[in-house]
N, C-alpha and C positions, 0 to 999 in steps of 0.2 A: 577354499583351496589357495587363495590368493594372500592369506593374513590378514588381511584389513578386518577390521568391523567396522571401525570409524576414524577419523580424521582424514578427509580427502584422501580415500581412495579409489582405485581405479575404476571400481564402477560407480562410485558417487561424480567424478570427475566425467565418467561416460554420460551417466545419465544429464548431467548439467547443459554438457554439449549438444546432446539430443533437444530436450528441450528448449533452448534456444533456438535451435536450428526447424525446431517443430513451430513455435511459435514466430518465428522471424525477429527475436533480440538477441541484445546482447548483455553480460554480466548479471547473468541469474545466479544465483548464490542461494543452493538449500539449508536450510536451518532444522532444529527441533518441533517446531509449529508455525501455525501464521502468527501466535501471541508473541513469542521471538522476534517473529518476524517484524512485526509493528514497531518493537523496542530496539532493534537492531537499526532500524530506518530514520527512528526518531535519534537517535544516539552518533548513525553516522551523519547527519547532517548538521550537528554539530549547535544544535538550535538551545540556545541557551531558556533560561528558566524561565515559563509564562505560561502565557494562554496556549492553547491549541483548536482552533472550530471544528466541530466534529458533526455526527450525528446521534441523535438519542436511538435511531433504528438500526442497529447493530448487536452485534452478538457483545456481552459485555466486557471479551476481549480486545475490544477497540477502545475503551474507554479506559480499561486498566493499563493495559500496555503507556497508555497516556501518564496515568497516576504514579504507575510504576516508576517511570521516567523525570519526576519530578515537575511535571506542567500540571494546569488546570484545564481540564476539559470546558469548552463553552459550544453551548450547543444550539443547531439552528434548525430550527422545525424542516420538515419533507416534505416534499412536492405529493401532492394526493398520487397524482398517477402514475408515479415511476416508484414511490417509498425513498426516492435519493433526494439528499441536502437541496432546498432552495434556496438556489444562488442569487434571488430576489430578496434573499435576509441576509445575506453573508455580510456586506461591508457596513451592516447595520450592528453585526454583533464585533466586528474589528474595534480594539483600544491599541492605546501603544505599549499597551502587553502582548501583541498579538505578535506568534512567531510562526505559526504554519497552521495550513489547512490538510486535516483528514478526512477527504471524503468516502464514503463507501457507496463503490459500482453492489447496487440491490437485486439480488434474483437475476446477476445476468444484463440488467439492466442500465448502459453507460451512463455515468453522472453527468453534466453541460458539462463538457472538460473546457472547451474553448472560455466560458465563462469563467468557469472557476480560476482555468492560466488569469484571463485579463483581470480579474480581479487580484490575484496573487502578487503578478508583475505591477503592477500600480501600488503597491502596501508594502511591495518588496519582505514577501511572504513563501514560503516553502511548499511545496505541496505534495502530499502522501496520498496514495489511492490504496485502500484496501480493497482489494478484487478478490475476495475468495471464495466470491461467488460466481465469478467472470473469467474462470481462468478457458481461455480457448475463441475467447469473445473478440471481434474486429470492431474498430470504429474508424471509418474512413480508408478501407483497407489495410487499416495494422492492428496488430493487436492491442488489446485496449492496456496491457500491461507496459508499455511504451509511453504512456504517458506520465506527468508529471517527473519529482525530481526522483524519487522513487515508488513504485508499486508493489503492493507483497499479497501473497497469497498465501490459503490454508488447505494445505494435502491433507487433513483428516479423512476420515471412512466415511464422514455424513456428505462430501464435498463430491461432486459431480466427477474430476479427475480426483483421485486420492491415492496417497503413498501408506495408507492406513493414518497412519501419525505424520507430519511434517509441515513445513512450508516455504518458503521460495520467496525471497528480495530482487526485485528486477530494477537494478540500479541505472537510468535515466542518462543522469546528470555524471557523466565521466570524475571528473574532480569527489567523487563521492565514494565510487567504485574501489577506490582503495584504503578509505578508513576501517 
């Protein structure tokens, strides 16, 4: 009744607001999927052509969104007991092709965020979290999509919250927010 189907309308703009306000951030921005999503994050931070560290234990939308984008995926084995990136191998696979770190929150599961920041800030390195399995998740009282320079999630039908199809960029790093 309202005309829209798409391009920010007013219940895409309602729902945005919600979610933010549900989750306690701010500048969530829905997209077509988390694969979008990934390539939207990598694209607005503006990270020129290289490596990216990731993980091999992900859905192989994290790794394409990567390819998609023009980077090399380099990958750092996972911690037996959480399945997420050990950040005891991270600055071992760092060259000075290295432009950001993609970690993936597993099962719910938060990645060492503190780690992974201090490793980033020393390398003077980017850092994407793929949470799309963590969307609703705290770590230290906030939500775990608060972290890094960006976080993005996957609203599909398999995913714990789901829009059926979608996904969600929770932009971090203000200077970001507008590309």
């Amino acid at each position: 009744s309202s005309a829209y189907l798409t391009n920010q309308g007013p219940l895409l703009k309602e729902f945005e607001k919600k979610t933010e306000a549900y989750l306690g951030v701010k500048n969530f921005h829905f997209v077509t999927n988390g694969t979008v999503a990934l390539q939207v994050a990598i694209k607005s931070l503006g990270i020129a052509e290289g490596e990216i560290i990731t993980t091999p234990f992900s859905y192989v939308a994290t790794t394409s969104a990567i390819l998609w984008e023009h980077h090399m995926p380099v990958y750092v084995d996972i911690e037996p007991a959480t399945y997420n990136i050990d950040v005891t191998k991270i600055e071992a696979a760092i060259t000075s092709n290295t432009k950001a770190i993609l970690a993936v929150h597993v099962f719910g599961n938060p990645c060492d965020i503190e780690a992974i920041e201090r490793i980033a800030k020393k390398h003077h390195l980017k850092v994407i979290y793929d949470a799309a399995h963590a969307f609703g998740v705290k770590h230290k009282g906030k939500s775990l999509l608060s972290y890094g320079n960006i976080s993005t999630c996957s609203f599909h039908s398999t995913k714990l919250f789901h829009t059926i199809e979608g996904g969600g960029i929770f932009v971090n790093d203000p200077p970001y927010n507008e590309t």
